[in-house]
NUDOLO-987542 format. One line per 3 residues: number of its first residue (from 1); for each residue x, y, z of C-alpha. Coordinates in nm, 2 decimals. Example, Ala and Ser with C-alpha at 12.3 -4.5 7.8 and 13.67 -1.06 7.14 Angstrom:
<rs>
1> 1.23,-0.45,0.78; 1.37,-0.11,0.71
</rs>
This chain:
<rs>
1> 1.58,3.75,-4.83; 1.86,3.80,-5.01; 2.02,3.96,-4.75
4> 1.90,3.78,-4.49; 2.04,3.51,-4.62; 2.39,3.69,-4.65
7> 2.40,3.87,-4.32; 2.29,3.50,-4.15; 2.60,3.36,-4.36
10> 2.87,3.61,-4.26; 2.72,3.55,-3.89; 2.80,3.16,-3.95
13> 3.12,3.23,-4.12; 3.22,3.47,-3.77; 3.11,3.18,-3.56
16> 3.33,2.93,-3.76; 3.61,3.15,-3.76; 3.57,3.20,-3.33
19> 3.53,2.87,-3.33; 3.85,2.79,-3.50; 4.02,3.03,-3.32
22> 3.94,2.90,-3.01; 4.03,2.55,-3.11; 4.37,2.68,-3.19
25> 4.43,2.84,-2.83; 4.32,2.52,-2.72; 4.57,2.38,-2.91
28> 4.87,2.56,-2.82; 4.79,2.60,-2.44; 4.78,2.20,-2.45
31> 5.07,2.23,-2.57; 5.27,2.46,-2.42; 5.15,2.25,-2.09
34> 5.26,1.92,-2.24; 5.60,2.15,-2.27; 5.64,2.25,-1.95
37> 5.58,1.88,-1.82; 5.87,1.78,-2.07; 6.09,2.05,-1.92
40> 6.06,1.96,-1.59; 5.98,1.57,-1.62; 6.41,1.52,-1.52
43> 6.37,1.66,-1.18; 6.52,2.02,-1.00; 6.91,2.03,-0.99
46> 7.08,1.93,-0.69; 7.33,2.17,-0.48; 7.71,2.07,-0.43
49> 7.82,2.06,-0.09; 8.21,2.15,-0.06; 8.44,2.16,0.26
52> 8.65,2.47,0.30; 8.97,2.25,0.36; 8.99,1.89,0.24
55> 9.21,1.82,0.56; 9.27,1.93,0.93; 9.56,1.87,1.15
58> 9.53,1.95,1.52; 9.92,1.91,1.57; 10.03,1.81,1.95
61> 9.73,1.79,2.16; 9.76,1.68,2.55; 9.65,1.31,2.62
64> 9.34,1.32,2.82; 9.25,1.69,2.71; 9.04,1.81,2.38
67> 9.14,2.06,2.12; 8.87,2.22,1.86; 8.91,2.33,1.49
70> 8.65,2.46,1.25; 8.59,2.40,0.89; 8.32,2.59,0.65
73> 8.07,2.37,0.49; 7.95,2.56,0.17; 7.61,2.50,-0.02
76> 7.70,2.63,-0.40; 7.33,2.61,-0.47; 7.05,2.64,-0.64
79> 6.86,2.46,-0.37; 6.90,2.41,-0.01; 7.13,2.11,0.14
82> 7.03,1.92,0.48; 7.33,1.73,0.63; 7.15,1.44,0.80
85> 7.45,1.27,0.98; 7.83,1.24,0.99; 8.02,0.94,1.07
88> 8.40,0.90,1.21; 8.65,0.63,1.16; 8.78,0.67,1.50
91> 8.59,0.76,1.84; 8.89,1.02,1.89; 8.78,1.30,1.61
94> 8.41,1.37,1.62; 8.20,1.66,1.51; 8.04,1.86,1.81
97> 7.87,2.16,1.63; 7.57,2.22,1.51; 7.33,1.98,1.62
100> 7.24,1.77,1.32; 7.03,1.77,1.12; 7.13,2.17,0.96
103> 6.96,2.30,0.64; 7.27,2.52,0.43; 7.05,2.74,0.19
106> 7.20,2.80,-0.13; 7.54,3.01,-0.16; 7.57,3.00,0.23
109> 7.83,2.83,0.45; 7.79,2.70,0.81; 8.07,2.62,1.03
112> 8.12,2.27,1.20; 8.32,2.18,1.52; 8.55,1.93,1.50
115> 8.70,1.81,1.81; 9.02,1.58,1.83; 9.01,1.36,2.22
118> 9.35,1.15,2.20; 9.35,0.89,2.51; 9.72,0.81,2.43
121> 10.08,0.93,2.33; 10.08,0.89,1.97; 10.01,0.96,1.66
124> 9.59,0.96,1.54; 9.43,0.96,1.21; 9.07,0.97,1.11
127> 8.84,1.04,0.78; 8.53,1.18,0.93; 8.26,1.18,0.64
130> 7.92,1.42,0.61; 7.58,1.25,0.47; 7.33,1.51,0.29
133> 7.15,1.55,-0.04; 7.35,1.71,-0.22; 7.46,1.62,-0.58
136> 7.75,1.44,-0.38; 7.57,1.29,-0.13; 7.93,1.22,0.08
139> 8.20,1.46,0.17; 8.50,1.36,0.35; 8.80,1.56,0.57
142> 9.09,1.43,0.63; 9.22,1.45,1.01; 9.54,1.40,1.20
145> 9.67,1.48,1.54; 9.91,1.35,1.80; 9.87,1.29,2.13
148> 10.17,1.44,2.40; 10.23,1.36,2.73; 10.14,1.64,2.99
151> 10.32,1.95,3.10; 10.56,1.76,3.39; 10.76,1.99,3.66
154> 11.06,1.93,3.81; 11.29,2.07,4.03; 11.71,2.01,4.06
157> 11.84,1.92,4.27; 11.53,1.81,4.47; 11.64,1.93,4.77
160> 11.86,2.25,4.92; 12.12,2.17,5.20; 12.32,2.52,5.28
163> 12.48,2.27,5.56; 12.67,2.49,5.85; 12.61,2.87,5.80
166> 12.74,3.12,6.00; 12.49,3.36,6.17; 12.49,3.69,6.02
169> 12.59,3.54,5.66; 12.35,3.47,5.39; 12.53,3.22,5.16
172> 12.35,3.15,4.79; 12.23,2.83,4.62; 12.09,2.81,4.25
175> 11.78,2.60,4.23; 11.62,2.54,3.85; 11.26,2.42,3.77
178> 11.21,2.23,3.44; 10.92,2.14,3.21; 11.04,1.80,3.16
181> 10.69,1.71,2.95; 10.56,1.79,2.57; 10.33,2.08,2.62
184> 10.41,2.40,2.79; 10.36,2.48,3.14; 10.23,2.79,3.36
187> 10.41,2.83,3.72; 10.12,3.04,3.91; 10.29,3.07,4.24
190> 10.62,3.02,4.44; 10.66,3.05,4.81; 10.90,2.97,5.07
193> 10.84,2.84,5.50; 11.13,2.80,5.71; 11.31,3.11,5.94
196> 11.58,3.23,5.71; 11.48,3.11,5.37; 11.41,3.31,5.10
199> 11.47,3.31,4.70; 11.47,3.54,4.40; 11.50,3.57,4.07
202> 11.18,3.43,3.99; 10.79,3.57,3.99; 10.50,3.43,3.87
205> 10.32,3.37,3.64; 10.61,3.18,3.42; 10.56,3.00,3.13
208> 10.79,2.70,3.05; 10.77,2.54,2.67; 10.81,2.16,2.68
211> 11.22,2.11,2.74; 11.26,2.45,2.89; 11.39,2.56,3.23
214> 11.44,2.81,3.42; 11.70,2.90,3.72; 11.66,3.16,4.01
217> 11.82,3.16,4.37; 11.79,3.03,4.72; 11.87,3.21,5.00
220> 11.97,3.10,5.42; 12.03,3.36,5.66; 12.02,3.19,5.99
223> 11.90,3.40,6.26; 12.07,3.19,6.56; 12.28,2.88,6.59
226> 12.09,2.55,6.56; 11.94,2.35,6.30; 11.66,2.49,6.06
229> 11.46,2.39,5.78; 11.16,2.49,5.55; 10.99,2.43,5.20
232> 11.00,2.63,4.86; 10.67,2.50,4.71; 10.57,2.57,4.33
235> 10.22,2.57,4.20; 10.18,2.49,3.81; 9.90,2.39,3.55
238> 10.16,2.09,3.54; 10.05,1.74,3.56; 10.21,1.75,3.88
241> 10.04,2.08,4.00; 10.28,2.12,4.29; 10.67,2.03,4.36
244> 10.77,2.07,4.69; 11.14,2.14,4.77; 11.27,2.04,5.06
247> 11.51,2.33,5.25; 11.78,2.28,5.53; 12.08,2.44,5.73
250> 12.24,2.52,6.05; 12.25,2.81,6.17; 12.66,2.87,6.37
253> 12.84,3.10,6.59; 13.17,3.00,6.42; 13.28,3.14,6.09
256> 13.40,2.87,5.84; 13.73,2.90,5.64; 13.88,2.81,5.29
259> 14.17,2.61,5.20; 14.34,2.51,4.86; 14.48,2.20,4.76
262> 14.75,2.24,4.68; 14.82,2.53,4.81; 15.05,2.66,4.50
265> 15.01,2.58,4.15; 15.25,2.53,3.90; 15.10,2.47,3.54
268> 15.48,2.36,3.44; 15.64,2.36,3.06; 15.37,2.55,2.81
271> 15.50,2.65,2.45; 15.47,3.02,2.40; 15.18,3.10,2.24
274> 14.96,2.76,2.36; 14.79,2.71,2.68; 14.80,2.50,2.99
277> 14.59,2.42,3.27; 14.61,2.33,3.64; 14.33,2.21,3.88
280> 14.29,2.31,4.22; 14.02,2.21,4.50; 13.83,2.50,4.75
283> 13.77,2.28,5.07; 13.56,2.50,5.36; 13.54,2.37,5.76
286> 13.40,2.47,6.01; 13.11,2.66,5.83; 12.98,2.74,5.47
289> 13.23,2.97,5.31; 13.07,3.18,4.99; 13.34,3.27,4.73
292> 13.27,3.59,4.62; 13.57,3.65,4.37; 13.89,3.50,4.23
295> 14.17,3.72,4.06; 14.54,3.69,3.95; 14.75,3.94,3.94
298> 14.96,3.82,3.61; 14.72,3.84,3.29; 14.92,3.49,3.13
301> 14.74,3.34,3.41; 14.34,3.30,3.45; 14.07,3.11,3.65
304> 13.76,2.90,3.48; 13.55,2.68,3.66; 13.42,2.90,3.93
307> 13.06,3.02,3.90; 13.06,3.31,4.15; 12.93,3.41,4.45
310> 12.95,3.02,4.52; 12.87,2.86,4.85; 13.09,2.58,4.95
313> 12.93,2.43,5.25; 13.14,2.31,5.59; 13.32,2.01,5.49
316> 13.26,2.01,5.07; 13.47,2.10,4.82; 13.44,2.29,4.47
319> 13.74,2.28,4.18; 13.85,2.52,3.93; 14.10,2.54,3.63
322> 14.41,2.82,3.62; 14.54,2.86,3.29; 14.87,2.97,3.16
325> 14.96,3.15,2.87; 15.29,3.25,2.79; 15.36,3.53,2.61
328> 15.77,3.46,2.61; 16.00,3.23,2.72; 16.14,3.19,3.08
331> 16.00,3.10,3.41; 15.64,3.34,3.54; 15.52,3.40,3.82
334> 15.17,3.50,3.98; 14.92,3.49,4.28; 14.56,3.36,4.27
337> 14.38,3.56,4.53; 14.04,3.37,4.63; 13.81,3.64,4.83
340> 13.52,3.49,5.04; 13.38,3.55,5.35; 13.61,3.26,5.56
343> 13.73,3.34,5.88; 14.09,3.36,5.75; 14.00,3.64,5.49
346> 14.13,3.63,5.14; 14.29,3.34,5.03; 14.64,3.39,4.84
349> 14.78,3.09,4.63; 15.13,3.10,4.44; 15.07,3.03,4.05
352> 15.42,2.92,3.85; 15.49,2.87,3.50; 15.76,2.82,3.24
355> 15.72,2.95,2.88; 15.89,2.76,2.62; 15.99,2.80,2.28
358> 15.71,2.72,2.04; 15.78,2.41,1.84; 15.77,2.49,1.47
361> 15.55,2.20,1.22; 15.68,2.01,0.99; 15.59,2.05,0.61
364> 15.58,1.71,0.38; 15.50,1.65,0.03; 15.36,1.37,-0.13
367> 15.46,1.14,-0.37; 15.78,1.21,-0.41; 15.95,1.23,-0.65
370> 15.66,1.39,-0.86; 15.63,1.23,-1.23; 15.44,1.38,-1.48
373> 15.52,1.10,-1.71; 15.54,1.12,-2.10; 15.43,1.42,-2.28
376> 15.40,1.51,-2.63; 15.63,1.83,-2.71; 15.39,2.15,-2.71
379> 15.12,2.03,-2.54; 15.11,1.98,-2.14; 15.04,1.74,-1.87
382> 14.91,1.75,-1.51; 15.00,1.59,-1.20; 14.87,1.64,-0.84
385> 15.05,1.62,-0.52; 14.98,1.68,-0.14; 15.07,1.90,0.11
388> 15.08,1.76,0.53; 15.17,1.98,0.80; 15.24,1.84,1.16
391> 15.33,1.94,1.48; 15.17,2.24,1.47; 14.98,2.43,1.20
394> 15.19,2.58,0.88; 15.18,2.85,0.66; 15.28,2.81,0.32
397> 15.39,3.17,0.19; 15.54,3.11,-0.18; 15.56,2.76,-0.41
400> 15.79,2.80,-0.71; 15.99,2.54,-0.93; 16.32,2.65,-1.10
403> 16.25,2.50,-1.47; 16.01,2.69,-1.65; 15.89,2.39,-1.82
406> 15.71,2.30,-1.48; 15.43,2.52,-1.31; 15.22,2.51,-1.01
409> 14.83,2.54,-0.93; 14.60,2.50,-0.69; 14.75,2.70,-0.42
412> 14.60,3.03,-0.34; 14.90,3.21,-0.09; 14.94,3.22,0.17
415> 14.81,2.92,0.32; 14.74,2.78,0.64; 14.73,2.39,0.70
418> 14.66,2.28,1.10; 14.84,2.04,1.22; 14.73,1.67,1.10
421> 14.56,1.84,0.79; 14.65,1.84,0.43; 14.59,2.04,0.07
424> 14.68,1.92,-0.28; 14.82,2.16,-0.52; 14.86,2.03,-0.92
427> 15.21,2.06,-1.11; 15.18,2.10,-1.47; 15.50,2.01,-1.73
430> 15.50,2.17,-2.09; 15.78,2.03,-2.25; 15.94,2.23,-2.53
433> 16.21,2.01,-2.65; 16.19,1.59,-2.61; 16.36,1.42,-2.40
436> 16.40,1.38,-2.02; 16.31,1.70,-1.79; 16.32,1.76,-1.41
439> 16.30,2.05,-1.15; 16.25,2.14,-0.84; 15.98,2.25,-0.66
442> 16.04,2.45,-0.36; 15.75,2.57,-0.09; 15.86,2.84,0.18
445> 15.68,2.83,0.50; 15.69,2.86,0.85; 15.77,2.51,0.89
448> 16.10,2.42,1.06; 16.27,2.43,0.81; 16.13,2.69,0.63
451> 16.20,2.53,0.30; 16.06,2.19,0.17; 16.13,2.08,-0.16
454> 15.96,1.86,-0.41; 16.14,1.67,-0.73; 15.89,1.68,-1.06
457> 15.99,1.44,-1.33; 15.88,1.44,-1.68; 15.97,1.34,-2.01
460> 15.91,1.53,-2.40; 15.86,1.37,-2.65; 15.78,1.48,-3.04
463> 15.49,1.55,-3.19; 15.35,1.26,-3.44; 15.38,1.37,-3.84
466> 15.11,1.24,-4.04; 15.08,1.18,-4.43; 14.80,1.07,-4.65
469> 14.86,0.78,-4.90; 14.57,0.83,-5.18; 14.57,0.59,-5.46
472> 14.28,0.60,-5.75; 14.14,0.40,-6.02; 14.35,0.45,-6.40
475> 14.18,0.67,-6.66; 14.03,0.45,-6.93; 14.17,0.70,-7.22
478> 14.47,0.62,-7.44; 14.65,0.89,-7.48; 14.69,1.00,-7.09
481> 15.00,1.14,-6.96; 14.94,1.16,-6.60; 14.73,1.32,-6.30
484> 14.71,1.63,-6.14; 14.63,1.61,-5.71; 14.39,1.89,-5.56
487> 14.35,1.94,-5.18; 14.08,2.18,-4.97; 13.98,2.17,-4.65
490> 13.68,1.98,-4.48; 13.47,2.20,-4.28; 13.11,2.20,-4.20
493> 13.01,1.91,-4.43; 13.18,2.06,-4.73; 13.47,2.07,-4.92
496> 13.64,2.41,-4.96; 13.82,2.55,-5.26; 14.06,2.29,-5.42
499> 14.41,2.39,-5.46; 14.64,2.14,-5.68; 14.97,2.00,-5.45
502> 15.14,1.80,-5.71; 15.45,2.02,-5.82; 15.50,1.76,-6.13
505> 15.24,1.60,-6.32; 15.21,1.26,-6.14; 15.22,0.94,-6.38
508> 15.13,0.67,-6.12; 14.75,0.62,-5.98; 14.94,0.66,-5.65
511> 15.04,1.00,-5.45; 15.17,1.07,-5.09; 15.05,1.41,-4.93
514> 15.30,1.47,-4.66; 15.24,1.83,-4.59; 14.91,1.79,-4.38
517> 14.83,1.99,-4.07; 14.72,1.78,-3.76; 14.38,1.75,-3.67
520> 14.22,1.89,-3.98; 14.01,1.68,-4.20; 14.05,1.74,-4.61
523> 13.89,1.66,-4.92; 14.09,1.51,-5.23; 14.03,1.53,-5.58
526> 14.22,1.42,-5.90; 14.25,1.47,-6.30; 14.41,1.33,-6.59
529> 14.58,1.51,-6.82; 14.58,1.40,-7.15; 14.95,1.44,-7.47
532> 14.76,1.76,-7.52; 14.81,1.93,-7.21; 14.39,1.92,-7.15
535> 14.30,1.85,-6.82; 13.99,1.65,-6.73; 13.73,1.78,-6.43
538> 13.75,1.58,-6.07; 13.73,1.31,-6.02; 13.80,1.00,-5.75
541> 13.74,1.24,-5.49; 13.74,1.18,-5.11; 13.61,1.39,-4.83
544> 13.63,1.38,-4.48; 13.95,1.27,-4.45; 14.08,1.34,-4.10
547> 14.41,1.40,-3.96; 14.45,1.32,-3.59; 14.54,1.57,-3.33
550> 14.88,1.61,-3.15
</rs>
C-alpha cells in the first residue's frame, strides 16, 4: 500500500506540475497577444509623398498652343500612396497624365504631365496641388509661364518694282523676310510666277528666331519689251502661313543711262590729317541702270554709301558720300569712275580738294595761379589742378616746375587729352625754409604753343616748439633742500626708464621741460632731496603726457 500510495502521489504531483505548466503557457501566450495588440493598437505608418521639383517654369509658350513638362512623384514608403485628385488654381496649368486615381508603391516614383494652355500675351501663375494619403496628405508645385504672341512673317519692302529694264539685262533687288513675332519661325517653301523673275540666296527650310531676318535677292530679266509681272510667295509655320510679294517691270528695247549731280565734286578746305565728305546723286533715264562698281584713282579720296551691284530704276535716284583725306597741304586732284551697264558706258566725275594745315589745340590750366596755401616747414601740402585741351586733341610729353620745393603727380607721360576733355594732375609744396615760396610749372606738349605754364604759390612756415610746465605738491619734511625731475618715454601703456633732466637741484615745486620731442607722449616723476644729500623714491608722477605732432 505503501507504495501504492507513493507511486499514486508522485502521479498527482506530475499532474499538478503539467497542470501548472500549462497554466503558465497559458499565461504568457495571453500575454504576449495582449502585446502584440499594444504594439499595433497606433495604426501602420504612413508613406511621404515628395515632388521631384518644388516648382516648374514653362518659359515663353505660344498663345493658343500647349507646352508639357514632367515632374517625378516619389512614394518614400513603407506603404503604398494613392493620389485620388489634383486641383489647379488656374484653368491654364492642368495635369494630363496618368489618369487618376494611381497607386505609387513604396520607394517608387511615377511621372505626371503637366500641361501649361495660355489663351493670352502675358505672364501666368498657378499652384497646382495633389490629394493622397500620404503622411502629407497635400503636395503642392509651383508653376509659371508666359504667354507670346505667334511667329509673324513679313516681307520689306512689300512689293518689287525693277521699273524699265532693258531686254538682255538682268538688274538685282534685295528683298528681306522677317520674324516680326516672339517665337521662332520655319520658312518651308519659296517660289516665284512671272516671265523673268527669279531670286537667290535663299532655300528652304529656314528657321527665323523671334526679331530675326533674313535677306536674299530678286532677279528681272525681261525677255521682250512690254510690261510684266509675277509673285514671290513664302510658305511658313508663321501665324501668317503665307506672304505673298507682289513683282513688276518693263521689259525695253532702249538701254538706260547714268548721270551725276553734280557732275564734279569738290570736298573744299580739309585740315591735313582730318576728313571731309561730299554728296553726290546717280539719276538713270530711259531705263534701269545697275551700278556695278565705283573707284577713284587718288587713294585721299574714297566712296561710301553705295551698296553694289545696285539697280537704279529709269527715272530714280541713289546718293553716295566721297571722302577726302589729305595727306599734305595744297590743292588734289582725282576722278570717280562709276561703271554700270548705262548706254553711255562708264561714268567719269572730277573729285577736287584742298589740304590744309592742321590746326594745333590749345593747352589750359586751371586755377591759376595755383596756391598751396600755408605749410608747416618739413612737412608738405597738396594741391590739384586741371588740364583742358581744345581745338584738337593734345599730348602732354613732360610737366616740370623749376623750384624744387614744388613737385608734380598724377600725370603718367605722355598723355593724350581729346579735344573738349580734361585730366587733373596734383602739385605738392615741401617748404624747407618759412616764408613765402613760388615756381613755375611748365607742361610741354603739342599744343600751339608747345609750352603752357602754371604759377604755384605757397608759403613755410616753422614748426610749433612745445614745453611741459609741471608743478607738484611740497614735501612735508623739514629739512628739504629741493627736487630732482625724471623723464621716460610713454609707450604701450607704460612708462619707460626714467632719466633725471634737472642739471641743478630744483628748489621750487615748479619745473619747465623745454627739450621735448613732438608727438611723443612722456611720463614724469619727482624727488626731494633732503641737507643730507639723500634722495627720496618717486613720487607726483604723471603719465601719458602727450606732445602734439608737427
Amino acid at each position: 500500500m505503501k507504495n501504492i500510495h507513493s507511486t499514486e502521489n508522485k502521479f498527482r504531483k506530475y499532474i499538478c506540475q503539467a497542470a501548472m505548466i500549462t497554466l503558465i503557457v497559458v499565461n504568457l501566450l495571453w500575454l504576449n497577444a495582449c502585446l502584440g495588440l499594444s504594439s499595433s493598437s497606433g495604426g501602420q505608418q504612413k508613406s511621404i509623398l515628395s515632388l521631384a521639383d518644388s516648382s516648374l517654369s514653362f518659359g515663353n509658350v505660344t498663345a493658343g498652343s500647349n507646352k508639357t513638362l514632367t515632374v517625378a512623384a516619389t512614394n518614400s514608403g513603407p506603404n503604398a500612396v494613392t493620389i485620388s485628385g489634383v486641383s489647379s488654381s488656374t484653368k491654364y496649368f492642368s495635369v494630363t497624365g496618368p489618369a487618376l486615381p494611381i497607386t505609387i508603391q513604396a520607394g517608387q516614383s511615377s511621372n505626371l504631365s503637366v500641361e501649361f494652355t495660355p489663351n493670352a500675351v502675358a505672364a501666368f501663375n498657378a499652384v497646382v496641388t495633389l490629394n493622397s494619403d500620404a503622411s502629407d496628405a497635400t503636395a503642392s508645385l509651383s508653376l509659371s509661364g508666359s504667354g507670346v504672341a505667334a511667329g509673324q512673317l513679313g516681307t520689306n519692302p512689300a512689293t518689287e518694282d525693277f521699273g524699265t529694264v532693258t531686254v538682255g539685262s538682268k538688274p538685282t533687288l534685295t528683298q528681306t523676310l522677317q520674324n516680326t513675332g516672339s517665337t521662332s519661325i520655319t520658312v518651308t517653301q519659296v517660289g516665284i510666277s512671272g516671265t523673268g523673275f527669279s531670286f537667290g540666296g535663299i532655300s528652304a527650310p529656314l528657321t527665323l528666331l523671334a526679331g530675326q531676318s533674313a535677306n536674299f535677292k530678286v532677279y528681272f530679266a525681261p525677255q521682250a519689251a512690254g510690261p510684266a509681272s509675277g509673285n514671290l510667295t513664302v510658305l511658313s509655320d508663321a501665324s501668317n502661313s503665307t506672304a505673298t510679294i507682289a513683282l513688276s517691270g518693263t521689259g525695253a528695247t532702249t538701254v538706260g543711262q547714268i548721270g551725276a549731280n553734280p557732275a564734279s565734286i569738290a570736298v573744299g578746305n580739309v585740315a591735313v590729317g582730318s576728313s571731309g565728305t561730299a554728296t553726290c546723286t546717280l539719276t538713270a533715264s530711259g531705263a534701269s541702270v545697275t551700278v556695278t562698281a565705283a573707284s577713284t584713282n587718288n587713294s585721299v579720296f574714297s566712296v561710301s554709301g553705295l551698296s553694289l551691284p545696285t539697280m537704279i530704276a529709269a527715272g530714280q535716284s541713289t546718293t553716295f558720300s566721297v571722302s577726302f583725306v589729305p595727306k599734305s597741304t595744297g590743292a588734289v586732284t582725282g576722278n570717280l569712275t562709276i561703271t554700270s551697264n548705262a548706254s553711255d558706258g562708264n561714268l567719269t566725275v572730277p573729285l577736287t580738294g584742298t589740304g590744309t594745315a592742321q590746326a594745333g589745340g590749345q593747352l589750359t590750366v586751371s586755377p591759376a595761379p595755383l596756391a598751396l596755401g600755408t605749410v608747416v616747414v618739413g612737412t608738405s601740402g597738396t594741391a590739384s589742378g586741371s588740364l583742358t585741351a581744345s581745338g584738337a586733341s593734345v599730348t602732354i610729353t613732360a610737366a616740370s616746375t623749376n623750384n624744387s620745393a614744388f613737385t608734380i603727380s598724377g600725370l603718367s607721360l605722355p598723355v593724350t587729352i581729346p579735344a573738349g576733355q580734361s585730366t587733373t594732375f596734383s602739385a605738392t609744396f615741401s617748404p624747407k625754409a618759412t616764408g613765402a615760396a613760388s615756381a613755375t610749372l611748365t607742361f610741354t606738349s603739342n599744343a600751339q604753343p608747345t609750352t603752357t605754364n602754371e604759377i604755384l604759390t605757397g608759403t613755410g612756415t616753422p614748426a610749433p616748439v612745445h614745453s611741459v610746465s609741471l608743478s607738484w605738491n611740497a614735501s612735508t619734511s623739514s629739512d628739504v633742500s629741493g627736487y630732482n625731475i625724471y623723464r621716460a618715454v610713454y609707450a604701450d601703456a607704460t612708462c619707460g626708464s626714467y632719466a633725471k633732466i634737472n642739471a641743478v637741484l630744483n628748489t621750487s615745486t615748479l619745473y619747465t621741460d623745454n627739450s621735448v620731442v613732438d608727438g611723443t607722449a612722456y611720463c614724469y616723476a619727482t624727488t626731494a632731496v633732503d641737507t643730507s644729500n639723500q634722495e627720496s623714491g618717486y613720487s607726483n608722477i604723471a603719465s601719458n603726457v602727450q606732445i602734439p605732432a608737427p
